[in-house]
DSSP file (Angstrom, degrees, kcal/mol; ACC not computed):
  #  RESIDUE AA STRUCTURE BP1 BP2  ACC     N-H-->O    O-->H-N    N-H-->O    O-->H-N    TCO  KAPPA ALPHA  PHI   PSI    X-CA   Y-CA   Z-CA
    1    1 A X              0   0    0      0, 0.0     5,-0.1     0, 0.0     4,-0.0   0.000 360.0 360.0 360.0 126.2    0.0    0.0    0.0
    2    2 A X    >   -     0   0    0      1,-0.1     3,-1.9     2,-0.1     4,-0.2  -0.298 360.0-106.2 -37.5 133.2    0.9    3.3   -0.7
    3    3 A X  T 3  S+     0   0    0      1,-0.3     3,-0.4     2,-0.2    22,-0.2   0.848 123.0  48.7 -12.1 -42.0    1.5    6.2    2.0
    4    4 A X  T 3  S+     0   0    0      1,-0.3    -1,-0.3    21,-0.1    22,-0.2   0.414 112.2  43.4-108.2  23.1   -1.5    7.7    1.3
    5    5 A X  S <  S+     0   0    0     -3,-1.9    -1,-0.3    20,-0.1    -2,-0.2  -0.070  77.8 133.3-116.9  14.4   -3.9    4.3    1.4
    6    6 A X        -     0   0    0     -3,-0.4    19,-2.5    -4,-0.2     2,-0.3  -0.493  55.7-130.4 -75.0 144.8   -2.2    3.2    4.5
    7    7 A X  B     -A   24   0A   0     17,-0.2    17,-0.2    18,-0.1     3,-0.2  -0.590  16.3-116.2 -98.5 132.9   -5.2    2.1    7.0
    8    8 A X        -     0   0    0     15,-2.7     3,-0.3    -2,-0.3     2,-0.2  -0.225  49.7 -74.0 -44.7 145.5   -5.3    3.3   10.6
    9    9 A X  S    S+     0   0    0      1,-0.2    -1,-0.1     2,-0.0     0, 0.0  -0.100 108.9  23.2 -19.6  92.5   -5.0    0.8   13.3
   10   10 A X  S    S-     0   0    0     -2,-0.2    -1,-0.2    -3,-0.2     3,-0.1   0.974  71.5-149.4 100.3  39.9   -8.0   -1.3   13.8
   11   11 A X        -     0   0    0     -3,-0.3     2,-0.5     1,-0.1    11,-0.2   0.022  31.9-102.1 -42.0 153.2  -10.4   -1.6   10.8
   12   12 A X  E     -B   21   0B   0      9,-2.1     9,-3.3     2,-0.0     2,-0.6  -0.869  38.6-163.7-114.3 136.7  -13.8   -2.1   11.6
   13   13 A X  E     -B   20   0B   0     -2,-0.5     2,-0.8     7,-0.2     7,-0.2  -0.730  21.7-180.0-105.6  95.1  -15.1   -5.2   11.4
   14   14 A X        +     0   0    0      5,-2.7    -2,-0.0    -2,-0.6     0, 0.0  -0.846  15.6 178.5-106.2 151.5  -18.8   -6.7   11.3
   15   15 A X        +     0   0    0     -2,-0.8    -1,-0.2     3,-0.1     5,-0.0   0.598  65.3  74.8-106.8 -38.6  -18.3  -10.3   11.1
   16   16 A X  S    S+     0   0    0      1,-0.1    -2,-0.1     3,-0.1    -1,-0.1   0.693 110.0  25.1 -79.1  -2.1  -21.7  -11.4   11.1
   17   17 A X  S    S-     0   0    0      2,-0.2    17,-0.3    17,-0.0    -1,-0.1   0.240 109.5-109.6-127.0  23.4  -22.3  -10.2    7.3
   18   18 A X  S    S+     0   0    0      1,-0.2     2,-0.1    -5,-0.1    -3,-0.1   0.049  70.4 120.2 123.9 -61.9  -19.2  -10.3    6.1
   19   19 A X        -     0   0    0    115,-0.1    -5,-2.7    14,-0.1     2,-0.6  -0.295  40.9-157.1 -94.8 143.2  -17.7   -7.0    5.3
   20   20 A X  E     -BC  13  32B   0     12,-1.4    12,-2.7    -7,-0.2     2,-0.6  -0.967  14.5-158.8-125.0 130.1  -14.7   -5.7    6.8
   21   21 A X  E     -BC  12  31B   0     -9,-3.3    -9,-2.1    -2,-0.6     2,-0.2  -0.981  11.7-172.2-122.8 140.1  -14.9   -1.5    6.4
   22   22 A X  E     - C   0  30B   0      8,-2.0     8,-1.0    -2,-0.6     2,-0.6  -0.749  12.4-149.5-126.1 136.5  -11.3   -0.2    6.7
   23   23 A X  E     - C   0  29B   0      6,-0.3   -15,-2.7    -2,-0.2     6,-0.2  -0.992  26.4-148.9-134.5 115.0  -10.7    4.2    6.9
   24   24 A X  B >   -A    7   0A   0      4,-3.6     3,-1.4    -2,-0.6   -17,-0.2  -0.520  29.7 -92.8 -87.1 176.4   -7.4    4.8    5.3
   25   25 A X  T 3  S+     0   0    0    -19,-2.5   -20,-0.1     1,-0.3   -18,-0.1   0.718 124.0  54.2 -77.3 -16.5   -5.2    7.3    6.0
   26   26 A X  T 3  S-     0   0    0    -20,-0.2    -1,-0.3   -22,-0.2    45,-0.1   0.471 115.8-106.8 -87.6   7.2   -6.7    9.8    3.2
   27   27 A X  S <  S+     0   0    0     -3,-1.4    -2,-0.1     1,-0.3    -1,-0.1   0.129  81.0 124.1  68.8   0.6  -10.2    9.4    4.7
   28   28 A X        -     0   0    0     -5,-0.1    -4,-3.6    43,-0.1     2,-0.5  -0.390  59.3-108.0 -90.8 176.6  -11.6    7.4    2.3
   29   29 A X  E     -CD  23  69B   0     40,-0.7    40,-1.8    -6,-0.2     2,-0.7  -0.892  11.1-156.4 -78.8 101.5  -13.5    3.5    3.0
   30   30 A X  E     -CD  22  68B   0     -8,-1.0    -8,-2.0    -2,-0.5     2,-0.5  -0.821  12.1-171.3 -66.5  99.0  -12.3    0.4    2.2
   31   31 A X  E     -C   21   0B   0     36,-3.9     2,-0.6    -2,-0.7    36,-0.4  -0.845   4.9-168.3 -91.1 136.3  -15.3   -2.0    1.9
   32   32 A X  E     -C   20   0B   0    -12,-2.7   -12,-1.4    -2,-0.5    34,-0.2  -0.878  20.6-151.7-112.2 133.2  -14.0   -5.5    1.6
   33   33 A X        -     0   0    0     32,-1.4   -15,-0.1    -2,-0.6     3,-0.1  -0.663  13.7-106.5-102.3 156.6  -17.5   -7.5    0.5
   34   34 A X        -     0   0    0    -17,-0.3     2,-0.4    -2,-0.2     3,-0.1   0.195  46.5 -94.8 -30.7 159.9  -18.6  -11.6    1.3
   35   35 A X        -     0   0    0      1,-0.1    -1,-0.1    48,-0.0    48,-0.1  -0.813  26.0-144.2 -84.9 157.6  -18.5  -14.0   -1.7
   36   36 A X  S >  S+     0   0    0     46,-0.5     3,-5.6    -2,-0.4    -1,-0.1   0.641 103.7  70.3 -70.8 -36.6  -22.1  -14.0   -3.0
   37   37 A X  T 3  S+     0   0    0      1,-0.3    -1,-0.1    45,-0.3    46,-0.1   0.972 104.3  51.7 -61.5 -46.2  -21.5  -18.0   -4.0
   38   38 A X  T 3  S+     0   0    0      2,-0.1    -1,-0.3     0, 0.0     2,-0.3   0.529 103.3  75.0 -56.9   0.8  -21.7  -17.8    0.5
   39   39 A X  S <  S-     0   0    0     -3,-5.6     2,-0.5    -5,-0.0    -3,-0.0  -0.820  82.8-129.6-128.4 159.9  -25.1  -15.8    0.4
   40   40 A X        -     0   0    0     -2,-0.3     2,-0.2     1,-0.0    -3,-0.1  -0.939  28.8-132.8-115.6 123.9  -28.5  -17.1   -0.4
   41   41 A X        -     0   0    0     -2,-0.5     5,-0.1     1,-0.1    61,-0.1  -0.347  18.5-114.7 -90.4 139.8  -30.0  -15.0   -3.0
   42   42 A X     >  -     0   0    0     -2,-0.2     4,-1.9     1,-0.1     5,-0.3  -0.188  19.8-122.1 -56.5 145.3  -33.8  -13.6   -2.6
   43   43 A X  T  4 S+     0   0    0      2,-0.2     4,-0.3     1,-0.2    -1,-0.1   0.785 106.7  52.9 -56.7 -22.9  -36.2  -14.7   -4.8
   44   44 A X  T >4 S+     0   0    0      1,-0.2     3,-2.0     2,-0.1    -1,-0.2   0.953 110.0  52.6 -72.4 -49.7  -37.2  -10.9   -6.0
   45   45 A X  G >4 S+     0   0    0      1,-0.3     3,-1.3     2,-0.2    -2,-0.2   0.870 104.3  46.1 -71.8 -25.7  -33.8  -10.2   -6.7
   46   46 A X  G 3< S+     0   0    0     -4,-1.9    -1,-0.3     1,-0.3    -2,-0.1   0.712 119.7  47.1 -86.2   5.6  -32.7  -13.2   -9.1
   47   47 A X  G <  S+     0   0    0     -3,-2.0     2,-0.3    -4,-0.3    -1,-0.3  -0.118 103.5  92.3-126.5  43.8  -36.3  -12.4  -11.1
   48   48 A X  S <  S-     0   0    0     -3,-1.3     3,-0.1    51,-0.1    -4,-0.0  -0.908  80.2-127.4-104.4 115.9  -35.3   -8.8  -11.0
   49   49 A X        -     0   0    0     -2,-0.3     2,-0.2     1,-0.1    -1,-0.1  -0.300  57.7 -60.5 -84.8-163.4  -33.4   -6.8  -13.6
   50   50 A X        -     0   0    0      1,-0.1    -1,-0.1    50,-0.1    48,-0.1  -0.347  61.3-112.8 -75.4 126.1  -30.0   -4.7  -12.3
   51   51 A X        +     0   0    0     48,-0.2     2,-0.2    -2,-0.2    48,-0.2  -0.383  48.0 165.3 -56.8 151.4  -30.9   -2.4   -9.9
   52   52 A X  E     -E   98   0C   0     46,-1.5    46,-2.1     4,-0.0     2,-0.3  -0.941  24.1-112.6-156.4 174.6  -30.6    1.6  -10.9
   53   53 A X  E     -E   97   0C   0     -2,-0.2     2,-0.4    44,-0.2    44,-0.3  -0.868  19.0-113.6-129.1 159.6  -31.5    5.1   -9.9
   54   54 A X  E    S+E   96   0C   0     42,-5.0    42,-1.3    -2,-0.3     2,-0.2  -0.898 111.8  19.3-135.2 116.5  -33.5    7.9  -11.0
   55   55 A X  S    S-     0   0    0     -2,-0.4    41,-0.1    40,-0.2     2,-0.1   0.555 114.6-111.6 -62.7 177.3  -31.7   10.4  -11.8
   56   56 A X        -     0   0    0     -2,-0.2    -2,-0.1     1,-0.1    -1,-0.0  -0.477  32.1-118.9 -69.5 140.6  -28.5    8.1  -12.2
   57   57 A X        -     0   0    0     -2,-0.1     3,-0.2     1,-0.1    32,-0.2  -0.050  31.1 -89.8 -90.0-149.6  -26.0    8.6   -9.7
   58   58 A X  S    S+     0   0    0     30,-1.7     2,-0.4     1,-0.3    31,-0.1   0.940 108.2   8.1 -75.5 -31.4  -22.5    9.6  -10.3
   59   59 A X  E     -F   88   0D   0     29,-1.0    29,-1.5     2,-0.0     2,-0.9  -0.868  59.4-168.3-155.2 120.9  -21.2    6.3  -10.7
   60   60 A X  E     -F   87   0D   0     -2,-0.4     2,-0.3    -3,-0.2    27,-0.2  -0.731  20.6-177.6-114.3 112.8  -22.9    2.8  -10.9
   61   61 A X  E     -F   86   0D   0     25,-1.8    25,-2.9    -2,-0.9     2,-0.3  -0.782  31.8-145.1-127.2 165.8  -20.5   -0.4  -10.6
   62   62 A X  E     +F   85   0D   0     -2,-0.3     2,-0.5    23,-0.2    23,-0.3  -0.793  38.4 167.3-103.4 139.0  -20.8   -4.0  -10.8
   63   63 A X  E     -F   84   0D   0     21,-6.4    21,-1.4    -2,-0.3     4,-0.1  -0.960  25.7-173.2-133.2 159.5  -17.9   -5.7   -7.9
   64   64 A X  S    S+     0   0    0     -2,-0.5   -28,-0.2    19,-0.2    -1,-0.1   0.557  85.9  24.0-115.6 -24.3  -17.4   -9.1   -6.4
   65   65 A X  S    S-     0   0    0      1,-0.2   -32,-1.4    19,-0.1     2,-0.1   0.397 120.6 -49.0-127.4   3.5  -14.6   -8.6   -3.7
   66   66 A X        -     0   0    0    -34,-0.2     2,-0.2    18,-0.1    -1,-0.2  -0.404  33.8-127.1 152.9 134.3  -15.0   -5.0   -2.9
   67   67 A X        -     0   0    0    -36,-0.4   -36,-3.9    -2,-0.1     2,-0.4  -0.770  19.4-138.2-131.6 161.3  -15.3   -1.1   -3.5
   68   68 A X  E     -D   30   0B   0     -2,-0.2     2,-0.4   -38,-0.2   -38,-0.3  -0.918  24.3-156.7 -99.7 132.3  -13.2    2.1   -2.0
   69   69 A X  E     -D   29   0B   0    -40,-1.8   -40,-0.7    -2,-0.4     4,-0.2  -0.780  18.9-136.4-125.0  91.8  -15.9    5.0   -1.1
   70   70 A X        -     0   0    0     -2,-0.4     3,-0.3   -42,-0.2    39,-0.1   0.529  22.0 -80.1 -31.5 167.4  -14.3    7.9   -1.2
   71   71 A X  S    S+     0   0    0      1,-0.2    39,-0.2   -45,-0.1     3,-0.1  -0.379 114.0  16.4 -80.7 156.8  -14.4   10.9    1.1
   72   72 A X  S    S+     0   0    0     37,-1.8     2,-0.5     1,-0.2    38,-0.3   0.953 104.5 108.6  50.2  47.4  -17.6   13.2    0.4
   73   73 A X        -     0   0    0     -3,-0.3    36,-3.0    -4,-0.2     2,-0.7  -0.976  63.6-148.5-145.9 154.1  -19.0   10.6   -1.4
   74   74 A X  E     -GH  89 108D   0     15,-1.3    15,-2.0    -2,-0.5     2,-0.5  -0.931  22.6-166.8-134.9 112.4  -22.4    8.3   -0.1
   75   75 A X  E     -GH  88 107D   0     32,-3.4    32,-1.9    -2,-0.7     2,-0.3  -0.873   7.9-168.2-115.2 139.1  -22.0    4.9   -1.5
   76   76 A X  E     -GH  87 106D   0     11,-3.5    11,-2.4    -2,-0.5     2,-0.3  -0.896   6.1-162.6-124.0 139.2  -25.0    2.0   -1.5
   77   77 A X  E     -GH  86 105D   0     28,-2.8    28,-0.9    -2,-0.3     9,-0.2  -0.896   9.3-179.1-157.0 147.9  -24.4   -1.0   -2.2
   78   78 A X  E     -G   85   0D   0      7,-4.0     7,-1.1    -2,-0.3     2,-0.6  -0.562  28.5-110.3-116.7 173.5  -27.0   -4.2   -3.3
   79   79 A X  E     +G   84   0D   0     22,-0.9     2,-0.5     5,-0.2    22,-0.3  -0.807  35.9 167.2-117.3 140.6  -26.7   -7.4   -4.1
   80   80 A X  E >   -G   83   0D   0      3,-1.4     3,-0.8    -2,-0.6     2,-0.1  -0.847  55.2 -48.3-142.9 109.4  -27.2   -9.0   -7.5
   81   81 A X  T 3  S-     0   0    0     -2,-0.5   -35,-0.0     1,-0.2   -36,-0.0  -0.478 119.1 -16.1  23.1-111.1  -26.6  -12.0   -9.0
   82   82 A X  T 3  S+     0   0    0     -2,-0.1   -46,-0.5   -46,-0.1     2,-0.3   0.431 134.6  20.1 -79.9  14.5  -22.6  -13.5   -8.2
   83   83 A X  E <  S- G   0  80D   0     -3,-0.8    -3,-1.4   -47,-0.1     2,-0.3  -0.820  84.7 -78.5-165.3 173.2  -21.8   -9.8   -7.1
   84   84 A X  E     -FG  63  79D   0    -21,-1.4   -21,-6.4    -2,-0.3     2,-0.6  -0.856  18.4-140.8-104.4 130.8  -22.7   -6.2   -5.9
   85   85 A X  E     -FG  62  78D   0     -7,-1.1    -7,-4.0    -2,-0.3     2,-0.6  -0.946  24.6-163.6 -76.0 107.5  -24.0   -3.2   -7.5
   86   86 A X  E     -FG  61  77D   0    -25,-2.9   -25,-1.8    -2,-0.6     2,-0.7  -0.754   5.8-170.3-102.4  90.6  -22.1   -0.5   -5.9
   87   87 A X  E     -FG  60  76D   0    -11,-2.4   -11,-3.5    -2,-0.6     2,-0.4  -0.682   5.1-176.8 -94.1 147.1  -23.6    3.3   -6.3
   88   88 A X  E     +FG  59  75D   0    -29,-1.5   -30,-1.7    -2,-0.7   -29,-1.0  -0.961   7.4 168.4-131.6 134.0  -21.7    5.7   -5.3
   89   89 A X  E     - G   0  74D   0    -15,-2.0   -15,-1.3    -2,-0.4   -32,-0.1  -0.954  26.1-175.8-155.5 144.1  -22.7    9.7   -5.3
   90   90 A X        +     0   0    0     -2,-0.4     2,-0.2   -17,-0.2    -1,-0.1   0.670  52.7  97.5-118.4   8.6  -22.1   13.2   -4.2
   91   91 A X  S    S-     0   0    0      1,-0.1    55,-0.3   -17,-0.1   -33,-0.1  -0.536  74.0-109.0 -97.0 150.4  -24.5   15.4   -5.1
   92   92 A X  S    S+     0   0    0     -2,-0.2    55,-0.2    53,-0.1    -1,-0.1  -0.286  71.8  90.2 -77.6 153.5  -27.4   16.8   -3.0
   93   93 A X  E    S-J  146   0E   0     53,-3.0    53,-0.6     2,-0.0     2,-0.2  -0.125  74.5 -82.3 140.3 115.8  -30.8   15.3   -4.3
   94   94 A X  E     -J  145   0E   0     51,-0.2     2,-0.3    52,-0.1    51,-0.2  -0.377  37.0-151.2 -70.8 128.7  -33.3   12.5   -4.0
   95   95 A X        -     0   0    0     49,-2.6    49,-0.4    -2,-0.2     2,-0.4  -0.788   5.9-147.5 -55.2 118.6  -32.7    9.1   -5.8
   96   96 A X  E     -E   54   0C   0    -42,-1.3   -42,-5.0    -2,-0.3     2,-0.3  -0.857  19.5-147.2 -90.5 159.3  -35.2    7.3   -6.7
   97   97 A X  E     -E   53   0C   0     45,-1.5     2,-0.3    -2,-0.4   -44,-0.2  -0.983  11.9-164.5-148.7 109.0  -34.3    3.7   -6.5
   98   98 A X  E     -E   52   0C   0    -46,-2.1   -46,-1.5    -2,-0.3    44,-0.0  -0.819  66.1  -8.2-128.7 148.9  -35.5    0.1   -8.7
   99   99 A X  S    S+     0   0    0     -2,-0.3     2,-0.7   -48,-0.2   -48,-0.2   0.671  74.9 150.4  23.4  61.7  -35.2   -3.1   -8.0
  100  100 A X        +     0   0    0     41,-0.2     2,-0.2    38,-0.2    41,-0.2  -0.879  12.8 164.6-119.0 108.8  -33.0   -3.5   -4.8
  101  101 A X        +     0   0    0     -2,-0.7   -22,-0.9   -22,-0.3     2,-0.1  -0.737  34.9  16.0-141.8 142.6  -33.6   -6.2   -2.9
  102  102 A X  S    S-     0   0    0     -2,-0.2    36,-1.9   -24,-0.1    37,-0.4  -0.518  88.8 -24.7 110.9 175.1  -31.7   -7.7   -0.2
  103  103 A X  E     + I   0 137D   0     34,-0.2     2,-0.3    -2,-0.1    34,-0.2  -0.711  62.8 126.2-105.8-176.7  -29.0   -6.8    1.9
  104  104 A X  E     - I   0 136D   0     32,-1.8    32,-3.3    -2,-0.4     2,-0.2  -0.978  41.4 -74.0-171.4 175.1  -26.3   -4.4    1.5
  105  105 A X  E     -H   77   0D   0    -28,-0.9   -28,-2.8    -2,-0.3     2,-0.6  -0.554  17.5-163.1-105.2 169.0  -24.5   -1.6    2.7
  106  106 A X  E     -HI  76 133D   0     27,-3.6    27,-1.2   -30,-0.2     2,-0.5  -0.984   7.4-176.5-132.3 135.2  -24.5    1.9    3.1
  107  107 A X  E     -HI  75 132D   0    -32,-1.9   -32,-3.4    -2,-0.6     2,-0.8  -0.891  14.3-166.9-138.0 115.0  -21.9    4.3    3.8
  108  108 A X  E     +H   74   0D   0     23,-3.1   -34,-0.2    -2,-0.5    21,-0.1  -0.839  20.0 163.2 -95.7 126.7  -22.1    7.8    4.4
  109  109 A X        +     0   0    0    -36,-3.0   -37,-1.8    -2,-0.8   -35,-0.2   0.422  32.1 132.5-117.5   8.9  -18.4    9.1    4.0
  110  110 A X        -     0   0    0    -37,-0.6    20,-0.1   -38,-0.3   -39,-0.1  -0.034  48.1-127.7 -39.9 132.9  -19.2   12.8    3.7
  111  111 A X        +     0   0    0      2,-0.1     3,-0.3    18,-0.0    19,-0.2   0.071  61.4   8.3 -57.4-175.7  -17.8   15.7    5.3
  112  112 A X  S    S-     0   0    0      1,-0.2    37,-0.1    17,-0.1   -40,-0.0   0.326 115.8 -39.2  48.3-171.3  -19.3   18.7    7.2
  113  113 A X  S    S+     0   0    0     35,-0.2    -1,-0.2    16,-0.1     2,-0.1   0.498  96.7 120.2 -90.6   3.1  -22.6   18.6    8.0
  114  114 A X        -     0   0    0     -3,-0.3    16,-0.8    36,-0.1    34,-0.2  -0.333  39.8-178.5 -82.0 168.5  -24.0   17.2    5.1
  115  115 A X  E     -LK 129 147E   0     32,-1.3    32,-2.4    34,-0.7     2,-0.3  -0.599  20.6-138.5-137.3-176.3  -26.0   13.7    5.7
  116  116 A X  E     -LK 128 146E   0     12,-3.8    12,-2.5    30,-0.2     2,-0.3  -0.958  18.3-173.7-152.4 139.1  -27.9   11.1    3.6
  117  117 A X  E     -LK 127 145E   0     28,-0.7    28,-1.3    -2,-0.3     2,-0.4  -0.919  13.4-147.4-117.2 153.4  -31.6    9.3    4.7
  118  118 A X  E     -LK 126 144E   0      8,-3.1     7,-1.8    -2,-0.3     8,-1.5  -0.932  24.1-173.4-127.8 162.2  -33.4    6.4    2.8
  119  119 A X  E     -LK 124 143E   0     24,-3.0    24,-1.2    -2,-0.4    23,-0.6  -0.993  25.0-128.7-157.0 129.3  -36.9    6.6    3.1
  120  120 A X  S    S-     0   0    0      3,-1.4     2,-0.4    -2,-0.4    24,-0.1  -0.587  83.1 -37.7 -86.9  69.2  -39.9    4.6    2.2
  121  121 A X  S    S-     0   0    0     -2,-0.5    21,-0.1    22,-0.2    22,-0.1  -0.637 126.1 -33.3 106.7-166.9  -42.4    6.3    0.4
  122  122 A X  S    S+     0   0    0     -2,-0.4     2,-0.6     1,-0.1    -1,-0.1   0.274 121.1  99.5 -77.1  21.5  -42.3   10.3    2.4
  123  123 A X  S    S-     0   0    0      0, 0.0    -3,-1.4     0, 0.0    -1,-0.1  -0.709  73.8-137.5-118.9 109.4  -41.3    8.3    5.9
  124  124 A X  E     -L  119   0E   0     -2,-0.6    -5,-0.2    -5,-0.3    -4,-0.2  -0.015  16.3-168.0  -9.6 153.9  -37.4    8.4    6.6
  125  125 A X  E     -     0   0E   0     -7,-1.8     2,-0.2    -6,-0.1    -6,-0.2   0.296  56.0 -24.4-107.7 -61.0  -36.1    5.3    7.8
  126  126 A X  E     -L  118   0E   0     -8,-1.5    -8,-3.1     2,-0.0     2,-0.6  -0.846  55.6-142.8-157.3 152.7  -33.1    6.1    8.9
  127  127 A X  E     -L  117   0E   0    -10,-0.3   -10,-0.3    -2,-0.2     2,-0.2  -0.848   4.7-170.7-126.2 170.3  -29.9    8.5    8.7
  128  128 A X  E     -L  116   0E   0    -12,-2.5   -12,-3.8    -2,-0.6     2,-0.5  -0.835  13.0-166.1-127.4 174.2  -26.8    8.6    8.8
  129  129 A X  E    S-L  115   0E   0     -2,-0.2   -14,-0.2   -14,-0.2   -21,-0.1  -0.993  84.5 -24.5-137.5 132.9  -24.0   11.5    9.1
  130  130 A X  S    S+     0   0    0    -16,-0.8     2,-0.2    -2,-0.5   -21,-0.1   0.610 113.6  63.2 -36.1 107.6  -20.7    9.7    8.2
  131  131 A X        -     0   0    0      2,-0.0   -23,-3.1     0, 0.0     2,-0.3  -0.786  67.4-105.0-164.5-158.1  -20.7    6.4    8.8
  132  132 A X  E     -I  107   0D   0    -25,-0.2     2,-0.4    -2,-0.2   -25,-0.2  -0.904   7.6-144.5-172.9 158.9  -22.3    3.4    7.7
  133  133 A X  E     -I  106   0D   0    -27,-1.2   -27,-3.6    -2,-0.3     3,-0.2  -0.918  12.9-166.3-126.5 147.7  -24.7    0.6    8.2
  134  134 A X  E    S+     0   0D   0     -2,-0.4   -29,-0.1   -29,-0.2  -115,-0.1  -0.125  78.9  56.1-128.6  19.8  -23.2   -2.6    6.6
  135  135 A X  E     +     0   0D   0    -29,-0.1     2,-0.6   -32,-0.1    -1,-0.2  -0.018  63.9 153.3-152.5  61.5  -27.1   -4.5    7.0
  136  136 A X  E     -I  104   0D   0    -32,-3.3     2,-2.2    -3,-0.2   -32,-1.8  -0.664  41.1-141.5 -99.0 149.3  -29.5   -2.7    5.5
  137  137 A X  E >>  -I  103   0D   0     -2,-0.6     3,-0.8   -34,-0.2     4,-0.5  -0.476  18.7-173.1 -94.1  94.2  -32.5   -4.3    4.1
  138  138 A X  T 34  +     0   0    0     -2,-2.2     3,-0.4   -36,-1.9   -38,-0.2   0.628  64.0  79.6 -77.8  12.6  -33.3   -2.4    0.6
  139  139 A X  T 34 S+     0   0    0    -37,-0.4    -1,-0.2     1,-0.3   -39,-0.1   0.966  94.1  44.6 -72.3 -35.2  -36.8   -4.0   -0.4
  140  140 A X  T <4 S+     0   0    0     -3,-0.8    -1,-0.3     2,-0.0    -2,-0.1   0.628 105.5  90.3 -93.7  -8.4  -39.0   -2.0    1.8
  141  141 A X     <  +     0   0    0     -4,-0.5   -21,-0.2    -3,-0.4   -41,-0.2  -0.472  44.5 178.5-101.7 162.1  -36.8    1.3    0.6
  142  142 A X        -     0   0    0      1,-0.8   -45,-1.5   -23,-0.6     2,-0.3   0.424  61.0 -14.0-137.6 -30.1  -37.6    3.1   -2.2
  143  143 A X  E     - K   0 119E   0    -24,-1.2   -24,-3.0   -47,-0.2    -1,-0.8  -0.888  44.7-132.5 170.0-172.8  -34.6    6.1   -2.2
  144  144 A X  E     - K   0 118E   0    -49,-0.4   -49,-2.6    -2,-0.3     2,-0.3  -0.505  22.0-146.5-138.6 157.7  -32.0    7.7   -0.5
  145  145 A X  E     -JK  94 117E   0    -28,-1.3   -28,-0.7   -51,-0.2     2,-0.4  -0.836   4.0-152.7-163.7 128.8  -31.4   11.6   -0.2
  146  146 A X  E     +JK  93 116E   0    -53,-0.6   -53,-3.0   -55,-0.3     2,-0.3  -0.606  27.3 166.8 -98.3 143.8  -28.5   13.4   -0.1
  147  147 A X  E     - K   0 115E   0    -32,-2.4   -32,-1.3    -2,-0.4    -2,-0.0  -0.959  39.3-120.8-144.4 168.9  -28.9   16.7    1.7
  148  148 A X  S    S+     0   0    0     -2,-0.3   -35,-0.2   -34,-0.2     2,-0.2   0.444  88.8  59.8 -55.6 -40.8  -26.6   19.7    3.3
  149  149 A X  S    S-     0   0    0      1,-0.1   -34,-0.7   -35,-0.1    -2,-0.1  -0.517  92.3 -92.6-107.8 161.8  -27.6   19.8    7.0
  150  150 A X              0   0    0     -2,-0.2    -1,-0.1   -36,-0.2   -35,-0.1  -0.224 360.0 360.0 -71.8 161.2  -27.3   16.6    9.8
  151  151 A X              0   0    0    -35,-0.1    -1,-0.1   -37,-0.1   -24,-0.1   0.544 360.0 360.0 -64.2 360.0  -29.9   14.3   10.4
């Protein structure tokens, strides 16, 4: 690893789903994600096309072992056939959100005060102000919204 990816001391770890979230020295995330072949896939998702958003976020990628989510940046990510669809975005604005099912993670890695919520139909669910929740259940959600002020 480079100087400037070297990880603090003491990655954070959740063990029951998998994912090991890492903060390198530059602020940004290191998620390292489960194999899928270990996870038992839902029945919506595998009769499901690829999840997306509307508008599209900044950047929409397909992984298998694992994504960086940069600083100022709010990254979701679902699960879809042997792998994850990873969105990643930094602009303020509600998502709307198809066909995401399952679980996955969410990571808010923003600065400052801005924050990100997902919300089912006009009721919040939950938010966060940078950090991340590495079990979130996306069926019941419908978007995410990135906004300026804290939860």
């Amino acid at each position: 690893m480079a100087p400037s990816q070297a990880a603090e001391p003491g990655p954070e770890t959740d063990s029951q789903a998998g994912r090991q979230v890492v903060r390198l020295a530059n602020g940004d995330l290191r998620i390292t994600l489960p194999e899928r072949a270990d996870l038992t896939a839902s029945a919506s998702s595998s009769l499901a096309g690829a999840p997306y958003t509307t508008p599209s976020t900044d950047e929409r990628n397909f992984v298998q072992a694992g994504y960086t989510c940069e600083t100022g940046r709010t990254c979701l990510e679902v699960p879809y056939g042997g792998g994850w669809y990873v969105f990643k975005e930094d602009s303020y604005g509600t998502y709307a959100m198809y066909d995401w099912y399952g679980e996955g993670t969410w990571v808010d890695n923003q600065t400052g005060n801005w924050s990100t919520s997902i919300q089912d139909g006009s009721t919040q669910v939950q938010c966060l102000q940078s950090g991340y929740d590495d079990s979130v259940n996306w069926t019941p959600i419908d978007s995410f919204w990135i906004r300026s002020w804290g939860c």
